[in-house]
mmCIF file of the C-alpha atoms, coordinates in Angstrom:
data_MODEL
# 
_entry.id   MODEL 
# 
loop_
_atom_site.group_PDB 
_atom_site.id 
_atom_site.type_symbol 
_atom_site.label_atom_id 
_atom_site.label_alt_id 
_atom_site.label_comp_id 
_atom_site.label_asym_id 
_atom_site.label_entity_id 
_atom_site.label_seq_id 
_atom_site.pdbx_PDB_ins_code 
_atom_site.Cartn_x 
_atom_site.Cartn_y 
_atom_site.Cartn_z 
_atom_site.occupancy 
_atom_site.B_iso_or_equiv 
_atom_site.pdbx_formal_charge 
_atom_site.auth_seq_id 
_atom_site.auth_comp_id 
_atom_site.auth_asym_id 
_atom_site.auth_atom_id 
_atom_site.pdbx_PDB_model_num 
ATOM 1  C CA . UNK A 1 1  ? 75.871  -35.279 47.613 1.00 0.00 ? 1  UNK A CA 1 
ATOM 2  C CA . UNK A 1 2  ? 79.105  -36.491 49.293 1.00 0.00 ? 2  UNK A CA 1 
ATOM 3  C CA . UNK A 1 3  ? 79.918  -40.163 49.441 1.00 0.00 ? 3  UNK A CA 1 
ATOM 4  C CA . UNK A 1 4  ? 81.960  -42.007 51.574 1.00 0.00 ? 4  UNK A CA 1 
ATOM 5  C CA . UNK A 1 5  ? 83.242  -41.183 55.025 1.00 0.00 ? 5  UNK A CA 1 
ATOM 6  C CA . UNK A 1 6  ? 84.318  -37.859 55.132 1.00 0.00 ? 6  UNK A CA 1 
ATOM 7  C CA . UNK A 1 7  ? 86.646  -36.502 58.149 1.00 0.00 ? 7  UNK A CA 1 
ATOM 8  C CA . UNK A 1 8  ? 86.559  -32.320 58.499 1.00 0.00 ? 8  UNK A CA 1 
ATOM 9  C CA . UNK A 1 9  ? 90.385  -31.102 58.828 1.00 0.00 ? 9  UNK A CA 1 
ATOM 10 C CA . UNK A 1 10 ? 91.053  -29.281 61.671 1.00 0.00 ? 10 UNK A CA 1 
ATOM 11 C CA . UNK A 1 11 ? 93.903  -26.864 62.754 1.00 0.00 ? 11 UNK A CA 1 
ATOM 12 C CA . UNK A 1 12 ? 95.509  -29.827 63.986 1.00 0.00 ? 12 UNK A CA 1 
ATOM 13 C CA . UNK A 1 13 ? 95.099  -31.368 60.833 1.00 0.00 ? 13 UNK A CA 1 
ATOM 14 C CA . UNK A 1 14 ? 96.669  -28.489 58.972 1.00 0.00 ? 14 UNK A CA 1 
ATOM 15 C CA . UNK A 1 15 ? 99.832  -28.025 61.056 1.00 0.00 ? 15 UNK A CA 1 
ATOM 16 C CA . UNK A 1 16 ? 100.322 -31.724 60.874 1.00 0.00 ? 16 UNK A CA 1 
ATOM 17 C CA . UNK A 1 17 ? 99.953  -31.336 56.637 1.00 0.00 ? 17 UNK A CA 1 
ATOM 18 C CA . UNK A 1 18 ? 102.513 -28.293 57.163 1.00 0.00 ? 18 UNK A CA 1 
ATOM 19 C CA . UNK A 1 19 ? 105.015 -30.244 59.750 1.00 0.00 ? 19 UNK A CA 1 
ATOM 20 C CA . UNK A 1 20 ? 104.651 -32.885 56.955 1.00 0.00 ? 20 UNK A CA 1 
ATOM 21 C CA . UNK A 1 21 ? 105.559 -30.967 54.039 1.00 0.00 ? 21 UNK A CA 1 
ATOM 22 C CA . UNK A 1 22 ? 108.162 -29.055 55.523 1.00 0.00 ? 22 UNK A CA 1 
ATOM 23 C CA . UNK A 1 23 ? 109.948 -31.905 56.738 1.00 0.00 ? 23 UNK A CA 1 
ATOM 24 C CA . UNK A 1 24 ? 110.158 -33.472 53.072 1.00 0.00 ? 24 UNK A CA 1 
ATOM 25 C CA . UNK A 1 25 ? 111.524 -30.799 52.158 1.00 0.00 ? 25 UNK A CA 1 
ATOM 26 C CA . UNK A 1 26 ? 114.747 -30.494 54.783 1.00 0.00 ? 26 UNK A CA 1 
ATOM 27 C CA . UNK A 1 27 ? 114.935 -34.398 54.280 1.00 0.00 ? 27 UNK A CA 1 
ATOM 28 C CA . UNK A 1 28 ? 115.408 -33.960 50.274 1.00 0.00 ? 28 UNK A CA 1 
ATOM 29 C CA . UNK A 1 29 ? 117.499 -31.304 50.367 1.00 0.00 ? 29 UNK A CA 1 
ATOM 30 C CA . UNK A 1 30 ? 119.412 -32.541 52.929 1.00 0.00 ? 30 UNK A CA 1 
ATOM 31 C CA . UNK A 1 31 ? 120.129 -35.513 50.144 1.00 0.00 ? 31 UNK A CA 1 
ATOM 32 C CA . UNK A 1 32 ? 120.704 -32.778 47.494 1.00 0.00 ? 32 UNK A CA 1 
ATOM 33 C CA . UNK A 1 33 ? 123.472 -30.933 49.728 1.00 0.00 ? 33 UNK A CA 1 
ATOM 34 C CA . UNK A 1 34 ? 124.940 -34.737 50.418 1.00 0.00 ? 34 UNK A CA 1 
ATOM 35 C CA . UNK A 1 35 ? 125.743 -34.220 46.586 1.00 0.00 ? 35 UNK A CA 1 
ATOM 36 C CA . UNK A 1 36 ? 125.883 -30.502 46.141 1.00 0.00 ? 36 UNK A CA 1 
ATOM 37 C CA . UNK A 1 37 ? 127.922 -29.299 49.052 1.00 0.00 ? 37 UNK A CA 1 
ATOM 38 C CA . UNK A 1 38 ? 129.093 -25.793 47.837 1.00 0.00 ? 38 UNK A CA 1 
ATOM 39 C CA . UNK A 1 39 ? 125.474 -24.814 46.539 1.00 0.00 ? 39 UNK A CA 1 
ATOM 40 C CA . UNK A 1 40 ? 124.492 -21.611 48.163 1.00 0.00 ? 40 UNK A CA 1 
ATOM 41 C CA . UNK A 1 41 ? 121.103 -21.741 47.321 1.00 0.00 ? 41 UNK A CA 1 
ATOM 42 C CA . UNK A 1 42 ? 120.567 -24.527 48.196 1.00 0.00 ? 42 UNK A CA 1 
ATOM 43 C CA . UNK A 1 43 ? 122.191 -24.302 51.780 1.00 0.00 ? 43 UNK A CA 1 
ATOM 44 C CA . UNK A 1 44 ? 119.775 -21.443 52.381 1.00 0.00 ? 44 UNK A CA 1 
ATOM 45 C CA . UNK A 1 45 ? 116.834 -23.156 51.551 1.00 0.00 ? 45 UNK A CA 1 
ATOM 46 C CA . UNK A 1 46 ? 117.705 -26.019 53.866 1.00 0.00 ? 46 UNK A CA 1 
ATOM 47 C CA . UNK A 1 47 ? 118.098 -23.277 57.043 1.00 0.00 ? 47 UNK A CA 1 
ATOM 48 C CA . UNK A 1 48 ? 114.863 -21.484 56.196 1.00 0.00 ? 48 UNK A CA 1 
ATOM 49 C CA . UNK A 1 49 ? 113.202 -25.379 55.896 1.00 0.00 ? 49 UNK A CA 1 
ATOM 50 C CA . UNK A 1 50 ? 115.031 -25.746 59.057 1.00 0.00 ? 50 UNK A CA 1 
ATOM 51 C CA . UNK A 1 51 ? 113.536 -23.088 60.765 1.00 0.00 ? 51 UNK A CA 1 
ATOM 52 C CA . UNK A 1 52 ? 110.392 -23.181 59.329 1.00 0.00 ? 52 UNK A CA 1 
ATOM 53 C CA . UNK A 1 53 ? 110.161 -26.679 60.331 1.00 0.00 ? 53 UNK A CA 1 
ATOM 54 C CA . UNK A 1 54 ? 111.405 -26.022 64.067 1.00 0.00 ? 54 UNK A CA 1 
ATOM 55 C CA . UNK A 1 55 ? 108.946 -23.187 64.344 1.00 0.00 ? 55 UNK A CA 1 
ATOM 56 C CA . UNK A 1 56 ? 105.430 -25.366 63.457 1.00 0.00 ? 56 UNK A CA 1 
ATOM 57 C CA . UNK A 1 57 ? 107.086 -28.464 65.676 1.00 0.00 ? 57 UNK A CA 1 
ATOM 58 C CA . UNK A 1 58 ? 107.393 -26.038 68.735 1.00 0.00 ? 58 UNK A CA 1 
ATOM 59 C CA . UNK A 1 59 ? 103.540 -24.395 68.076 1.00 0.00 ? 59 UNK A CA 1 
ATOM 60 C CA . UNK A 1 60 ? 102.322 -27.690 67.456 1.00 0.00 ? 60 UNK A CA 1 
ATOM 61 C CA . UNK A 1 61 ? 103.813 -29.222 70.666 1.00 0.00 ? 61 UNK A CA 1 
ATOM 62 C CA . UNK A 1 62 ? 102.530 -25.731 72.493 1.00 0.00 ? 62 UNK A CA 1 
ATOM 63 C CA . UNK A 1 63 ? 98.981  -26.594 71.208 1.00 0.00 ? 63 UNK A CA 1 
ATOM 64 C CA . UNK A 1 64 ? 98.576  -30.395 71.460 1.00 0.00 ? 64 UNK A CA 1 
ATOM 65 C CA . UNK A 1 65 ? 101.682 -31.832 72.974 1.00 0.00 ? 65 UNK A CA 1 
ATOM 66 C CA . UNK A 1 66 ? 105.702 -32.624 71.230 1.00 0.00 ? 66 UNK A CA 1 
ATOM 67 C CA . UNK A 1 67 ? 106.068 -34.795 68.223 1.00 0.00 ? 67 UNK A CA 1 
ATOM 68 C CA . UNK A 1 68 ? 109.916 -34.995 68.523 1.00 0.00 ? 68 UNK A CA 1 
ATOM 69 C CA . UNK A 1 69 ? 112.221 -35.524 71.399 1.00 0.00 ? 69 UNK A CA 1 
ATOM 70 C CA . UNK A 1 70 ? 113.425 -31.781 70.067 1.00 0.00 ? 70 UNK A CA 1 
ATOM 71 C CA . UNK A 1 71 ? 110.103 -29.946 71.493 1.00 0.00 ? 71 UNK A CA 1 
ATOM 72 C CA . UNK A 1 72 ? 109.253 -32.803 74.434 1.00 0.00 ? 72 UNK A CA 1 
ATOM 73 C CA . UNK A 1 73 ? 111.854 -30.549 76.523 1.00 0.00 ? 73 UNK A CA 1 
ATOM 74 C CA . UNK A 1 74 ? 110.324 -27.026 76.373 1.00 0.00 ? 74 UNK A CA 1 
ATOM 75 C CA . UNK A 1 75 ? 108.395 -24.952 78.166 1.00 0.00 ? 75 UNK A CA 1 
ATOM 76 C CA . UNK A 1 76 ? 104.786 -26.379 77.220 1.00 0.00 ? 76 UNK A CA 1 
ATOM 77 C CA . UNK A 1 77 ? 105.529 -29.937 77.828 1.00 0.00 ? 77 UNK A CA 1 
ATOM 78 C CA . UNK A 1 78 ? 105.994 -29.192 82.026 1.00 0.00 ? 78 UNK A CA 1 
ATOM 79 C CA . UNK A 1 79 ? 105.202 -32.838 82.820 1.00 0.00 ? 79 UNK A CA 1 
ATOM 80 C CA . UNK A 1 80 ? 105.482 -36.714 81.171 1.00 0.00 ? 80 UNK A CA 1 
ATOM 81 C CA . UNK A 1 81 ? 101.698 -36.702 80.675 1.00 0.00 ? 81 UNK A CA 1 
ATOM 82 C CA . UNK A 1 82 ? 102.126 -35.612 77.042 1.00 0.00 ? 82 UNK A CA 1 
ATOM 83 C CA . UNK A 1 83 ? 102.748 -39.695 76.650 1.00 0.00 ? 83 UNK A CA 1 
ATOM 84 C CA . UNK A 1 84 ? 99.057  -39.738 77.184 1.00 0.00 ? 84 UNK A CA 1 
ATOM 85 C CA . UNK A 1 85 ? 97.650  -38.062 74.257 1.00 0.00 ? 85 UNK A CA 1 
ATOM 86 C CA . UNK A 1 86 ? 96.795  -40.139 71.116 1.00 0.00 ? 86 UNK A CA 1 
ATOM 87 C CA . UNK A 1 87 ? 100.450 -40.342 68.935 1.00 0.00 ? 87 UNK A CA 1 
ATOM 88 C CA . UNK A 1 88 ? 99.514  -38.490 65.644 1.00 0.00 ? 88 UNK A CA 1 
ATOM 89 C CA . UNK A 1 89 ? 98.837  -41.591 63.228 1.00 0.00 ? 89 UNK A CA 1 
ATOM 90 C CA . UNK A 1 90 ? 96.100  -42.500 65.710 1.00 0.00 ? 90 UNK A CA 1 
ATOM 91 C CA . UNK A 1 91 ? 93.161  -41.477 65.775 1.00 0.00 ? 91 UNK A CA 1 
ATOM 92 C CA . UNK A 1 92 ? 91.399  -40.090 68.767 1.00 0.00 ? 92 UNK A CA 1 
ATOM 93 C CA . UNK A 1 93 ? 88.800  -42.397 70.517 1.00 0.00 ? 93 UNK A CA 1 
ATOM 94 C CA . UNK A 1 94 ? 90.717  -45.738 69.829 1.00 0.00 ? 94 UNK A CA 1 
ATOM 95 C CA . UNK A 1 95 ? 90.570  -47.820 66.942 1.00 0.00 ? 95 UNK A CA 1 
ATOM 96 C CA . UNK A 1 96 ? 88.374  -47.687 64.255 1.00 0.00 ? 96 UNK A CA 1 
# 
């Protein structure tokens, strides 16, 4: 028996989780590097972050419209109706 309100996750749902968690990790360590500029390792992980990050912005923006100015400029987003959609912290059908 479930209790509570209970919202399925979706695809969208899942990239956002993925955009969300990749970005945390380019952001800390971005501060690491800030600190640690000769670490090799370290600079690697932050391009594959990078990329990784880049890569679910541009199939996220391809599926449901750009999250960052970065993607708002490429091929999927042909038009300014993307400013249309719901922004990601709300939720779709207004306000509950």
């Amino acid at each position: 028996m479930m209790r509570g309100n209970f919202t399925p996750v979706t695809g969208k749902d899942r990239m956002m989780q993925k955009i969300n968690e990749v970005s945390f990790a380019v952001n800390d360590i971005h501060l690491y590097l800030d600190t640690h500029p000769c670490d090799e390792k370290a600079m690697e992980f932050f391009r594959e972050n990078v990329r990784m990050r880049k890569e679910a912005l541009s199939e996220y923006a391809r599926m449901y419209g750009p999250l960052t100015i970065d993607t708002a400029d490429d091929c999927a987003s042909r038009s300014w109706q993307w400013i249309q959609q719901p922004f990601p912290w709300e939720k779709e059908g207004g306000c509950r």
